[in-house]
Each structure stands twice: as C-alpha cells, then as structure tokens.
C-alpha positions in Angstrom: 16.7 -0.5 -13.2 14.5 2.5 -13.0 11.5 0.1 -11.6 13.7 -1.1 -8.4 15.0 2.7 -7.8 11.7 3.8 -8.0 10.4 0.5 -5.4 13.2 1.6 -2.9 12.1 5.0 -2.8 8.7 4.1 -2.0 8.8 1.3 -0.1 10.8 3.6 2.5 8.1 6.5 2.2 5.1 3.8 2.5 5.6 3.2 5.9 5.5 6.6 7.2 2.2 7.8 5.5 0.7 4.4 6.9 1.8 6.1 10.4 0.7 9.2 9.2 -2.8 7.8 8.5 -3.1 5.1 11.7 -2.4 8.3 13.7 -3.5 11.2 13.4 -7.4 10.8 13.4 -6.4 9.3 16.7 -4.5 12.1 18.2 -7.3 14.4 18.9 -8.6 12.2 21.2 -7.6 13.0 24.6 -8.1 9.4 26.3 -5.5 7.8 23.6 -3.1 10.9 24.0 -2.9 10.5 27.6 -2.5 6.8 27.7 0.0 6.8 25.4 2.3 9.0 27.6 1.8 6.7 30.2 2.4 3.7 28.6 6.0 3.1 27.6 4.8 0.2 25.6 4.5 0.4 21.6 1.4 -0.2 19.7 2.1 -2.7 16.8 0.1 -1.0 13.5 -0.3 -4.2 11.1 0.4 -2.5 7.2 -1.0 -5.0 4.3 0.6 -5.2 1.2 -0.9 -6.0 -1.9 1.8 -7.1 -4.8 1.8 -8.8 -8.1 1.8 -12.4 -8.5 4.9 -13.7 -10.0 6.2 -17.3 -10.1 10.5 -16.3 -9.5 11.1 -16.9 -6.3 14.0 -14.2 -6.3 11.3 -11.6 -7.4 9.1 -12.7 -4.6 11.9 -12.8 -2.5 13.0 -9.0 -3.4 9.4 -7.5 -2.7 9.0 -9.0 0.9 12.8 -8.0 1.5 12.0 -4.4 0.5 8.6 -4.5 2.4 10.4 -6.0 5.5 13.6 -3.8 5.6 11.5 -0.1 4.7 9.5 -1.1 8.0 12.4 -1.6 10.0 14.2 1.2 9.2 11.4 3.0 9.9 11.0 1.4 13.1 14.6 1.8 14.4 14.8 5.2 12.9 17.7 4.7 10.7 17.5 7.2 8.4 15.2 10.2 9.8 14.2 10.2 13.6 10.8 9.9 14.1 8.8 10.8 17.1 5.9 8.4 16.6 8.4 5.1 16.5 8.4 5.6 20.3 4.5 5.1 20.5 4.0 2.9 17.8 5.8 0.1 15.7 5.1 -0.9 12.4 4.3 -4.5 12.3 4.5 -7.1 9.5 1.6 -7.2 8.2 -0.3 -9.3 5.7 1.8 -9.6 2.7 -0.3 -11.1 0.0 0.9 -11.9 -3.7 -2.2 -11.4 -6.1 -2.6 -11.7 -9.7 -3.0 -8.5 -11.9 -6.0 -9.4 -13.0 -7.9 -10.8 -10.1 -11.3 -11.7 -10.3 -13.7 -9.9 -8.0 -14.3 -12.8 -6.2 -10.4 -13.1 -5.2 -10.5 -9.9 -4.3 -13.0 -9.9 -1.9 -12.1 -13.1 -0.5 -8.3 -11.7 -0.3 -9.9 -8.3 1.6 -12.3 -10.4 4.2 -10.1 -13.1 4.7 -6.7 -12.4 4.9 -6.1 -8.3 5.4 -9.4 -7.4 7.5 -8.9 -10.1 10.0 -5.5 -8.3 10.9 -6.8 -4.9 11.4 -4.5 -3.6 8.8 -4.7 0.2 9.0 -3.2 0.7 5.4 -2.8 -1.1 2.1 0.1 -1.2 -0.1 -1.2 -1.6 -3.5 2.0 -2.1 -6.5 1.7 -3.8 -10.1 4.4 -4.1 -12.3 2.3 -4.4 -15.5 3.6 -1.9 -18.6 0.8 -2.7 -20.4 -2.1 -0.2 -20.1 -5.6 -0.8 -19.6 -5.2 -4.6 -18.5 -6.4 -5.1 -15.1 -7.9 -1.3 -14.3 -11.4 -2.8 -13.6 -9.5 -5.1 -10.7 -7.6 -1.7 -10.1 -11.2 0.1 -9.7 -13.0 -2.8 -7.8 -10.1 -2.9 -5.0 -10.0 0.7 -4.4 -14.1 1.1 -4.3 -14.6 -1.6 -1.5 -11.6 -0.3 0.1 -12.9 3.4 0.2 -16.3 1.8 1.4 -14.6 -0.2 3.9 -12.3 3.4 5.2 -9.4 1.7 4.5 -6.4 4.0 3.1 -4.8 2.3 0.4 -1.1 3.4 -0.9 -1.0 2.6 -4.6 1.4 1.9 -7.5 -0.3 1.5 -10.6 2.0 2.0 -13.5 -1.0 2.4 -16.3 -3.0 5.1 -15.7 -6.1 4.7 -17.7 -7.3 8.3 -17.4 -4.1 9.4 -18.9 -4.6 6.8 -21.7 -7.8 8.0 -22.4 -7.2 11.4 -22.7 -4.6 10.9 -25.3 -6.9 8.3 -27.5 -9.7 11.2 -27.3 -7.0 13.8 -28.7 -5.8 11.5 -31.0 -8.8 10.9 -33.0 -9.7 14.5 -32.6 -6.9 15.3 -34.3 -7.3 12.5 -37.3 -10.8 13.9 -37.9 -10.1 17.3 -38.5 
C-alpha cells in the first residue's frame, strides 16, 4: 500500500524534473529562446524508464499505466499549470523492464541500444527489491556510465547500501566494546 502511494507521488514529480533538466541548460542560449517564441510547435522530450523485471502482467501493466498517465497530466497540465508544456511535450519514451540484478553486459547493451538511440534526456531508474545489498553493484554500474555519458538519471532505490553499512560498522563497534 505504502509502495504504490509512494509510486504515484513520484511518478507525477518525475516528469517535471525531467523538464526541469532537458531545459534549462538550454535556456540561456539565445538562438533556442528565440525560436521557441516563434515556433508555436512543441518539442517532443523522449523520458526513459528503467523498472524491475517482473513476470505479472498486471504489475507490468500498472508501472507503464503510472509512467503513461504522470506524463500526460503533465502534458495537459491537469493538476499544476505549467509554462514549459506550451514549448515542449513529454513524449513516451523507452520503457524498458530490466532485471534487478543485471549483468553489466545487459546493461550496457539496454543503455546503447535501446535508450541512447532515442535521445532520452532523463532516466527513470525504480526497483522494488526490500532486500538490501542485492543488486547495488548493477545500481553503481548504471549510474557510473550514465554520469559518464551526462545523462541525468531519476532514481528509486529502496536499499541504500551506505545506510546499511553505517549501521553494520556501529554495530560491531558496539559488540566490541
């Protein structure tokens, strides 16, 4: 219950910092400013979404739903008005089901192949896993060759390993003395 709360909240807030970050390194360039006020046509922004692999269907079904109905709200400004929705549109992107613990290889392949050659401007990165520790090196290996590439990525990561550590470190501190 708290998981799909928690989903719906940020699948509505996604979109808008992937507008946030597709726009405004590009604003202080006069040339775009100036044709976008004199083109009345919107610029599609592709936003790629990264979620865990699951074999229900209706779970499947609920992500994409979620992904697809935060971008059109977005886009038809049904809860907040937004000013950039009349420049730009946030278009359905890559939405790609991977597995937790994805090898390097399938992640590389899933970043060249499929989310690169749509000139996504921002990943969506969620897991669902409530068990700590098992897939941070995928977790680590995504987000390093997406910094390298410039890429912003939006992530979800329920386990945070830092936080785990920290506590195992005061833990046996505390069992030594």
């Amino acid at each position: 219950m708290f998981r799909e709360i928690f989903i719906r909240k940020m699948l509505f807030l996604i979109p808008l910092a992937t507008v946030l970050f597709a726009i405004l390194p590009g604003c202080s360039n006069r040339q775009t400013s100036d044709w976008l006020l004199s083109s009345h046509r919107q610029k599609n922004i592709h936003l790629g979404a990264i979620l865990p692999k699951t074999s229900l269907l209706t779970t499947q079904r609920m992500y994409f739903k979620r992904m697809l109905d935060a971008t059109e709200n977005v886009n038809k400004n049904k809860y907040h008005d937004f000013n950039f929705t009349k420049n730009y549109r946030i278009a359905q992107g890559p939405w790609l089901m991977m597995h937790l613990s994805a090898s390097p290889l399938e992640i590389l392949t899933t970043l060249c192949s499929q989310l690169l050659t749509k000139d996504v401007v921002t990943i969506i990165y969620l897991t669902n896993s409530e068990v700590y520790g098992t897939n941070a090196a995928s977790v680590q290996y995504l987000l390093q060759l997406t910094g390298y590439l410039g890429i912003p990525v939006i992530s979800w990561n329920v386990d945070n390993v830092g936080l785990e550590q920290v506590f195992v470190i005061k833990m046996d501190t505390r069992r030594e003395s």
